[in-house]
MIMAR-591054 format. One line per 10 residues: number of its first residue (from 1); their letters; for each residue y negated, z negated, x negated of C-alpha. Coordinates in pm, whole numbers, plus 50000, padded with zeros to 5 digits. Layout:
BEGIN
NUM = a = Y Z X ~ ...;
This chain:
BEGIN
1 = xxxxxxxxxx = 68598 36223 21721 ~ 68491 35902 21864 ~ 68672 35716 22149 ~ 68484 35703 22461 ~ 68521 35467 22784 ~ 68363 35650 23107 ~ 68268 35369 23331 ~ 68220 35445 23692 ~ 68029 35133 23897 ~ 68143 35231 24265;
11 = xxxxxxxxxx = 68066 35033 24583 ~ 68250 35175 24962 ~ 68303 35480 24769 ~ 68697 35517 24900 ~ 68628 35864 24969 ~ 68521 35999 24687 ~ 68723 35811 24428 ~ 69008 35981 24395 ~ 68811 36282 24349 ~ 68625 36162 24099;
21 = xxxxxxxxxx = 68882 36009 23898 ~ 69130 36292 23889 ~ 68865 36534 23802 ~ 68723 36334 23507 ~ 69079 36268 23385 ~ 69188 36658 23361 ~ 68841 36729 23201 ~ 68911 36445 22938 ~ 69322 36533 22902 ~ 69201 36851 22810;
31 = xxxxxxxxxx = 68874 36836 22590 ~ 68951 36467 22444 ~ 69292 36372 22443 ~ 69396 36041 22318 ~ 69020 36004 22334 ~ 68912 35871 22595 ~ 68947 35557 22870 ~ 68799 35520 23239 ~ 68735 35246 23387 ~ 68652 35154 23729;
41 = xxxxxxxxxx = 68373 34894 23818 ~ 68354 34811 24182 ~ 68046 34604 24238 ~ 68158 34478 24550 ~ 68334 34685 24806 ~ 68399 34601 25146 ~ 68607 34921 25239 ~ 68987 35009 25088 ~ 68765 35081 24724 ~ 68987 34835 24577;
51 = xxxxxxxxxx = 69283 34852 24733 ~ 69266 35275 24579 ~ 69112 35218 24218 ~ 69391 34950 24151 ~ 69620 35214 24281 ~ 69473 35499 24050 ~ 69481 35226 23739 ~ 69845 35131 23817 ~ 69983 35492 23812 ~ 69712 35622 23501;
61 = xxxxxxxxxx = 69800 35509 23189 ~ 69363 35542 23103 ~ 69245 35434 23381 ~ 69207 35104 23451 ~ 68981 34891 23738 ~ 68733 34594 23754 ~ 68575 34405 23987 ~ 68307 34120 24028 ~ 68001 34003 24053 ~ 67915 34071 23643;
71 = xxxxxxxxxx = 68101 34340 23609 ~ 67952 34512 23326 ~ 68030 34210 23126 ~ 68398 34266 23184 ~ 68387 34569 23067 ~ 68238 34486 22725 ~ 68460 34214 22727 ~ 68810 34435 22756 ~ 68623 34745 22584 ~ 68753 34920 22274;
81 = xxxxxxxxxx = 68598 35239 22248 ~ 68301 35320 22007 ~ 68096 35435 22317 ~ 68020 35293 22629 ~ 67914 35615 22890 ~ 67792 35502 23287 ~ 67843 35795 23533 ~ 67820 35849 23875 ~ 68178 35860 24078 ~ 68058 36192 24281;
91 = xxxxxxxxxx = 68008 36375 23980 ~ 67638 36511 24049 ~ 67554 36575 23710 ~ 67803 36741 23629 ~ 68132 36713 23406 ~ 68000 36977 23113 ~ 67796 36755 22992 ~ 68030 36511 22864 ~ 68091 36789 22590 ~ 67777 36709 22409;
101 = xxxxxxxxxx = 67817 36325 22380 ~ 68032 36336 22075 ~ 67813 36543 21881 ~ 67494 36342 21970 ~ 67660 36044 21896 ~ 67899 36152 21616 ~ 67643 36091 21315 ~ 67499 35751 21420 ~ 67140 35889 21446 ~ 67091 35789 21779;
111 = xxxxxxxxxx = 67193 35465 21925 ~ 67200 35638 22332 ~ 67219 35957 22533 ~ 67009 35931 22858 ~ 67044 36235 23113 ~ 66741 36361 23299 ~ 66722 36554 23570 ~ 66394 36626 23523 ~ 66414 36877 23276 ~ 66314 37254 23326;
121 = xxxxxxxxxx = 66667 37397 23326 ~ 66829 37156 23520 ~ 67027 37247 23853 ~ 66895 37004 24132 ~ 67082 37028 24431 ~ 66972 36698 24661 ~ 66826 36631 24985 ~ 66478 36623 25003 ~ 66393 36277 25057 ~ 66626 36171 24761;
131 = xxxxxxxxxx = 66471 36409 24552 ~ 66121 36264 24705 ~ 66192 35919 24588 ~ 66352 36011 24248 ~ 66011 36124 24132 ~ 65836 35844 24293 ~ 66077 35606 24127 ~ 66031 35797 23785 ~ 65661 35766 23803 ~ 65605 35393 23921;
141 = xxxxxxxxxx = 65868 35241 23634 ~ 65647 35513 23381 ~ 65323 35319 23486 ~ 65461 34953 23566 ~ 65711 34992 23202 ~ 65562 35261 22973 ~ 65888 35421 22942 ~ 65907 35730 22750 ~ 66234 35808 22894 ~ 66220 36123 23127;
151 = xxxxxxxxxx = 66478 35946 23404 ~ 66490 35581 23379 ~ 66713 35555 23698 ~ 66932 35880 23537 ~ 67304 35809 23641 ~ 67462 35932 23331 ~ 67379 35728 23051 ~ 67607 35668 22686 ~ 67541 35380 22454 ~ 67709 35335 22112;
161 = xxxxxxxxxx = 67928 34991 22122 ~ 67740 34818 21857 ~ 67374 34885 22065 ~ 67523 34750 22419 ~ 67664 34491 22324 ~ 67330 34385 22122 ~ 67160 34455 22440 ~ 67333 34334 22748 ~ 67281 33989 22680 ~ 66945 34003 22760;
171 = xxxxxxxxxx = 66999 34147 23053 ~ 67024 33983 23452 ~ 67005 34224 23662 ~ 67274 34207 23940 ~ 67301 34600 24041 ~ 67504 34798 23814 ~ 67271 35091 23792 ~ 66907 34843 23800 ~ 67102 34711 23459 ~ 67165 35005 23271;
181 = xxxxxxxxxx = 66755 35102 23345 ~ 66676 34752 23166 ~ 66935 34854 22869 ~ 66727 35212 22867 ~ 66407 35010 22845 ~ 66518 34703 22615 ~ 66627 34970 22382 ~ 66331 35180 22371 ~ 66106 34833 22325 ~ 66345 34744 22021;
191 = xxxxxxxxxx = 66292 35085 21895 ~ 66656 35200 21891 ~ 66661 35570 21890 ~ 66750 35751 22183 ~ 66828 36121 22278 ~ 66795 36293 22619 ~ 67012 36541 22774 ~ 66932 36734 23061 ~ 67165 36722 23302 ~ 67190 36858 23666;
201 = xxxxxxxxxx = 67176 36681 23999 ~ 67413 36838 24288 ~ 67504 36559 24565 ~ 67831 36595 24702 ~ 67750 36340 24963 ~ 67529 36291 25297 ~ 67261 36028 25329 ~ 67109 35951 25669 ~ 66722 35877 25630 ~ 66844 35505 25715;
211 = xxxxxxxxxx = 67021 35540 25401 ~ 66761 35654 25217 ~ 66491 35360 25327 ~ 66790 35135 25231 ~ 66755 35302 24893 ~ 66336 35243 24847 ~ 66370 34925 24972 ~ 66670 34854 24738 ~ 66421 34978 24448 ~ 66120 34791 24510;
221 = xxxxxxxxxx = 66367 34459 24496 ~ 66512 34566 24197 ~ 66176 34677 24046 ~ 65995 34340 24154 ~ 66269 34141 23979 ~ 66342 34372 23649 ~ 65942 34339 23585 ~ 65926 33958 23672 ~ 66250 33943 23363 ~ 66085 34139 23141;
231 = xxxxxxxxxx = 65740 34086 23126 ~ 65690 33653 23240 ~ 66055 33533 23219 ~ 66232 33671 22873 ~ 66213 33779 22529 ~ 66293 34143 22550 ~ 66268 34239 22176 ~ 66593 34148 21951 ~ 66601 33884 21693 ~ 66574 34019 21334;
241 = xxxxxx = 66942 34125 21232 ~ 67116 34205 21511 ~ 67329 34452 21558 ~ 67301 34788 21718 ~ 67069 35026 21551 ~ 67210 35256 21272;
């Protein structure tokens, strides 16, 4: 079995991180023991986020937290697990998954698992207008990117060590979840095979509609910038021997 690291990137999310973390270390005590690390990423909390995930990584031995501006960086820096999983501290898509990533990983055929809640079977459980602007999100990076992916902006996503590392470099986004998008889409431009999961979507939390025009406006930033990188400003296709495919 292969050692995983589940990163959650929080930001004010005080009140749902104990939650989160105690849940996600039960599931892991008792389906990959000895297996597993977690490791908090605050992006930049203003409320007692960081005063409670160095708390919960002082009195769990797996746990531990980050925090800065690049924070994804420190966590390849400090990582030592052969995969490198991104999941969303409420827990929307559900802890069950996690069960598969092993065996879609365990042979090296694919270099990522992406989650999509998109998919027929999936459970969707959302607010309208998130739901709303989840499709409308899916469909403008389809037609501004060519993805193939079925969620680009999926917040449950797994990447083998070796591909991550390969690909993060290249990447300069400043929002946690904006960067793993551009590692979906660097990898599927350098051809590194990827496999999709479907996964459910049940919020836990309540968003005001202020919230959620916070959110579109938040994505056409992030969308304006991510296609000025990758189409005017940078390479996006590895150099010839790099690591990270199989």
């Amino acid at each position: 079995m292969k050692t995983v690291n589940f990163v959650f990137p929080v930001q004010n999310d005080e009140s749902l991180l104990i939650r989160g973390i105690r849940r996600t270390s039960d599931f892991c005590e008792e389906y990959f023991p000895q297996h597993y690390r977690i490791t908090i990423a605050d992006c930049g909390s203003s409320d007692g986020t960081e005063r409670m995930g160095r708390a919960l990584a002082a009195c769990c031995e797996n746990v531990e937290y980050l925090c800065g501006p690049s924070v994804i960086g420190q966590v390849l820096e400090i990582n030592s697990c052969d995969i490198i999983g991104f999941l969303d501290i409420d827990l929307s898509a559900g802890l069950e998954h996690l069960l598969y990533i092993d065996q879609l990983l365990e042979d090296d055929s694919a270099c990522m698992v992406n989650g999509s809640r998109f998919r027929t079977f999936s459970v969707i459980q959302v607010h309208r207008g998130l739901w709303k602007n989840a499709l409308r999100f899916q469909l403008i990076l389809r037609l501004l990117f060519h993805s193939r992916s079925g969620d680009v902006l999926s917040r449950f996503k797994f990447f083998r060590r070796e591909t991550i590392e390969a690909l993060y470099p290249m990447c300069s986004g400043k929002t946690c979840w904006y960067v793993c998008a551009e590692l979906l889409l660097r990898a599927e431009w350098n051809h590194f095979p990827i496999r999709e999961l479907a996964v459910d979507w049940i919020e836990t939390r309540t968003f005001s509609e202020e919230e959620i025009l916070r959110e579109k406006e938040e994505f056409r930033r992030e969308t304006f910038f991510l296609w000025k990188r990758l189409l005017f400003r940078r390479r996006f296709h590895l150099p010839r021997g790099r690591p990270g495919t199989p």
